[in-house]
C-alpha positions as CSV (number, residue, x, y, z in Angstrom):
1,X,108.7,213.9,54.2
2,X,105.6,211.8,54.8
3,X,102.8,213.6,56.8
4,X,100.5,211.9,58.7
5,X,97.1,212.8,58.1
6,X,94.9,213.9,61.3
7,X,92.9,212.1,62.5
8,X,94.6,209.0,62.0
9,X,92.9,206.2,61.1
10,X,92.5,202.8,63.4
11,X,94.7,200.3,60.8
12,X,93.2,196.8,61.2
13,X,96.6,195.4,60.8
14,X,100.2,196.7,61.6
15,X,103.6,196.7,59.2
16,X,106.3,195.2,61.2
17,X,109.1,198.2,61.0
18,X,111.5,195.8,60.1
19,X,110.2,194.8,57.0
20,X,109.3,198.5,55.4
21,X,112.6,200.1,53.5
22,X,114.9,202.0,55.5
23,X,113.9,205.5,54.0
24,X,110.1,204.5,54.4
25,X,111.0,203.7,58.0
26,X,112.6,206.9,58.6
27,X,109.8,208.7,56.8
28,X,107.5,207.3,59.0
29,X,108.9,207.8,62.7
30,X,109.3,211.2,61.8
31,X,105.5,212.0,60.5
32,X,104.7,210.4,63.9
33,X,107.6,212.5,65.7
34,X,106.5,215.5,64.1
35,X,102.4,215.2,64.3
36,X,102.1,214.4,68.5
37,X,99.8,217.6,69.9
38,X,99.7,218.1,73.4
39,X,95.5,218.0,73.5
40,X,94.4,218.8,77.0
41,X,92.4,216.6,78.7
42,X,89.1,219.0,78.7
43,X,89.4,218.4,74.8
44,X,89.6,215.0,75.1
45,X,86.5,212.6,75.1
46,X,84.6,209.0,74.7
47,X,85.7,206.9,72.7
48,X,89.0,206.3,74.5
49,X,91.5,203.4,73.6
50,X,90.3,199.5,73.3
51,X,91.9,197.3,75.5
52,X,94.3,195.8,73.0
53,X,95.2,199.4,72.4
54,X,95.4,200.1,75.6
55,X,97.6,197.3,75.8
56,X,99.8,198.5,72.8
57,X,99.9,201.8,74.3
58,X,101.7,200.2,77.5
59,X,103.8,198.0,76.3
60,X,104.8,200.6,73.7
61,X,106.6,202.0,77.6
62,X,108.5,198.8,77.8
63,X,111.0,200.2,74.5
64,X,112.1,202.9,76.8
65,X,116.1,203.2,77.1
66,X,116.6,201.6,80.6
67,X,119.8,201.6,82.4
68,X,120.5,198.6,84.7
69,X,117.3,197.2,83.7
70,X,115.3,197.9,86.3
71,X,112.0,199.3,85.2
72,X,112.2,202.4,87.6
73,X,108.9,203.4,86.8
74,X,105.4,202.0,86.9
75,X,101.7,203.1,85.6
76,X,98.6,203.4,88.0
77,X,95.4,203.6,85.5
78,X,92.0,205.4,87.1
79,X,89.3,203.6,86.0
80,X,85.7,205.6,86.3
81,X,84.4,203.8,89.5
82,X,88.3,205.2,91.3
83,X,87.9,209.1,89.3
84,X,85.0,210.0,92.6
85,X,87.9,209.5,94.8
86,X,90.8,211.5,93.0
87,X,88.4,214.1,92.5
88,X,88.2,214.2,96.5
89,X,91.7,214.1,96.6
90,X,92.1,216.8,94.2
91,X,89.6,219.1,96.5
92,X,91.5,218.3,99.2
93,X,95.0,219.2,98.2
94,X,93.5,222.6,97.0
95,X,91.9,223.2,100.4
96,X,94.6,222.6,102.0
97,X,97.2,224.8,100.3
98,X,94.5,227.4,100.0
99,X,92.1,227.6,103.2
100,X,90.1,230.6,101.1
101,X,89.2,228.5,98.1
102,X,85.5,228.9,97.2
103,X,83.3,226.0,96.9
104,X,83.8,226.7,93.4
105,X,87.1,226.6,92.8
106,X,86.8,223.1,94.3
107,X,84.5,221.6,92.4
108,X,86.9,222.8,89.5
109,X,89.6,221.0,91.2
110,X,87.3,218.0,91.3
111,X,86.0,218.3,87.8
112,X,89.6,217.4,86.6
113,X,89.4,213.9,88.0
114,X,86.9,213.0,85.0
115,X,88.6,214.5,82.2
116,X,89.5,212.0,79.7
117,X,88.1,208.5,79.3
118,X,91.9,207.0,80.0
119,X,93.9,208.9,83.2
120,X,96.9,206.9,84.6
121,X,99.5,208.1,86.8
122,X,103.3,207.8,86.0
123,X,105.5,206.6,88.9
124,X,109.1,206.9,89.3
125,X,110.8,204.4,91.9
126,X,113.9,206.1,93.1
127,X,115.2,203.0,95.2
128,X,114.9,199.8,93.0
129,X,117.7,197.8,92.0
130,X,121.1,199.3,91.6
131,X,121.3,202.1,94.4
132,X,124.2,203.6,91.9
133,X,122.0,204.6,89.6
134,X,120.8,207.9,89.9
135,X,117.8,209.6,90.2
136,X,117.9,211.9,87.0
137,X,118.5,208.8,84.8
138,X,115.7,206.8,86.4
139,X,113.5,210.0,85.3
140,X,115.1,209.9,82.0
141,X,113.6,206.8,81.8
142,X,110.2,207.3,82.9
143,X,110.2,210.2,80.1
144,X,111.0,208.4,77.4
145,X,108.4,205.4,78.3
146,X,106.0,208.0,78.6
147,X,107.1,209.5,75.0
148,X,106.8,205.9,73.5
149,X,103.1,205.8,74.9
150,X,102.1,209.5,73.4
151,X,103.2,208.2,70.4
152,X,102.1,205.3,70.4
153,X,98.3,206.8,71.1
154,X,99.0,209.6,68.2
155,X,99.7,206.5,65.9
156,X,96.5,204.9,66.6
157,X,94.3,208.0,66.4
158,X,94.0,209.5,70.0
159,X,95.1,212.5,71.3
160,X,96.9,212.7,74.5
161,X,98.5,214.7,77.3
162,X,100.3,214.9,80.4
163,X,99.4,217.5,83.4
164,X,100.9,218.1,86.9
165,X,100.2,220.3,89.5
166,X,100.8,220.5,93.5
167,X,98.5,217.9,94.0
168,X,101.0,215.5,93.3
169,X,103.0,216.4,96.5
170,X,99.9,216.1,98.6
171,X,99.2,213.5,101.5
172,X,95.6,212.5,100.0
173,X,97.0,211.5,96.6
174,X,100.6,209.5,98.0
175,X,98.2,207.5,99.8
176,X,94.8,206.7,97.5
177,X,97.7,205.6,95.4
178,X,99.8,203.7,98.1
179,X,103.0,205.5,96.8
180,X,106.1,204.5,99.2
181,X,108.1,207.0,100.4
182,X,110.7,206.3,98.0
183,X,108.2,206.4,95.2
184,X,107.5,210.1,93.2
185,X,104.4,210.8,91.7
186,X,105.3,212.2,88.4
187,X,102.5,213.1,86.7
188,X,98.8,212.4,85.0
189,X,99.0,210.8,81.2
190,X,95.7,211.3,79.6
191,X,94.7,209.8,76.3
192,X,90.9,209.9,74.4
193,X,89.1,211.4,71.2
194,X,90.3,214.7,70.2
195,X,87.0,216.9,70.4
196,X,88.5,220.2,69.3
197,X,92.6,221.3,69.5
198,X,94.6,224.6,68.9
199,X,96.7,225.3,65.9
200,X,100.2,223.4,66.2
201,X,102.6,225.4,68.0
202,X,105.9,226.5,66.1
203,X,108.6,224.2,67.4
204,X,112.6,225.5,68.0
205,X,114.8,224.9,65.0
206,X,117.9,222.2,66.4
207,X,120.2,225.0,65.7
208,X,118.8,226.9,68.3
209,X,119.5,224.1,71.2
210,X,122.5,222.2,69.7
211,X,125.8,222.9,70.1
212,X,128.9,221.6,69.1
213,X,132.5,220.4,71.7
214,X,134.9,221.9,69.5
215,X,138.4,221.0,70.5
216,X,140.1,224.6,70.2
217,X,137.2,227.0,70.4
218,X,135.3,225.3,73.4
219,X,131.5,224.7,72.7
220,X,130.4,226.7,69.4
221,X,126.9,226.9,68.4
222,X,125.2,224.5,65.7
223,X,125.9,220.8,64.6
């Protein structure tokens, strides 16, 4: 199997998938698969993405399975002038769940507005288009655009990673984004220049969360 070297290099020109030989192809997708880190965002700095891969990055969303077509979920990017007021938001939520918190624990709340020189948010629309599609399979949906993005960033060099936290639920942040109340606020994607990561974590085997429907002994373990 093909392993991608880290860090990757920026190619000046992409190979359309199409055209490389199926076992190349394969080889390929999973180097990628098997090379995405979760770097958090306090590793991650300057230089992030360029705009065209920014762009790449986004659109890479658009390949996400997508049932009904409705594009359930949508991407707010915090530019540096807009990180000030997340950061406030970010004190606030804190504050408000905890009236104890120090002024230092805070500014620590505020301090992870700035992380990483690209921060979007990931929103999930639970209302749009077919009301008979559920919930879990618009999330689905948001995960796997979100999957297609991380990848898409590992591919072109960048680290990335996605945070939550109970700030998401909080009054401050549904409206500096202007979130609907049928909108969720899912989470933070964060993508930049790896300064420094941890050794790979070992990853589960597939025998140890795949099972089999067998038709006389129920569900046995293993494929």
């Amino acid at each position: 199997m093909a392993v991608i070297p880290w860090p990757l290099h920026h190619a000046p020109r992409q190979v359309p998938t199409a055209a490389l030989p199926p076992d190349d192809t394969a080889a390929m997708a999973a180097a990628l698969i098997h090379s995405r880190q979760t770097i958090l965002p306090k590793r991650l700095a300057a230089p992030g993405p360029s705009a065209g891969e920014l762009a790449q990055i986004l659109s890479a969303a658009a390949h996400a399975p997508d049932h009904g077509q409705l594009t359930p979920w949508r991407f707010v990017l915090v530019p540096a002038a807009a990180r000030p007021a997340l950061a406030d938001v970010f004190a606030q939520a804190l504050c408000e769940r905890d009236p104890a918190a120090t002024p230092e624990q805070a500014e620590q709340a505020r301090e992870k507005a700035y992380r990483a020189p690209v921060l979007m948010l990931v929103v999930v629309d639970s209302q749009c288009g077919d009301p008979a599609i559920d919930l879990s399979e618009r999330l689905v949906s948001a995960g796997c655009a979100v999957q297609n993005m991380l990848l898409m960033a590992t591919a072109q060099g960048f680290g990335s990673a996605l945070t939550s936290g109970k700030a998401l639920k909080s009054p401050g942040l549904r409206g500096l984004f202007q979130l609907d109340a049928w909108e969720q606020a899912l989470c933070f994607v964060s993508i930049g220049t790896v300064q420094s990561r941890k050794a790979a974590r070992a990853r589960p085997v597939a025998d140890s969360y795949v099972s089999t429907l067998d038709p006389h002994r129920g569900v046995v373990p293993g494929f």
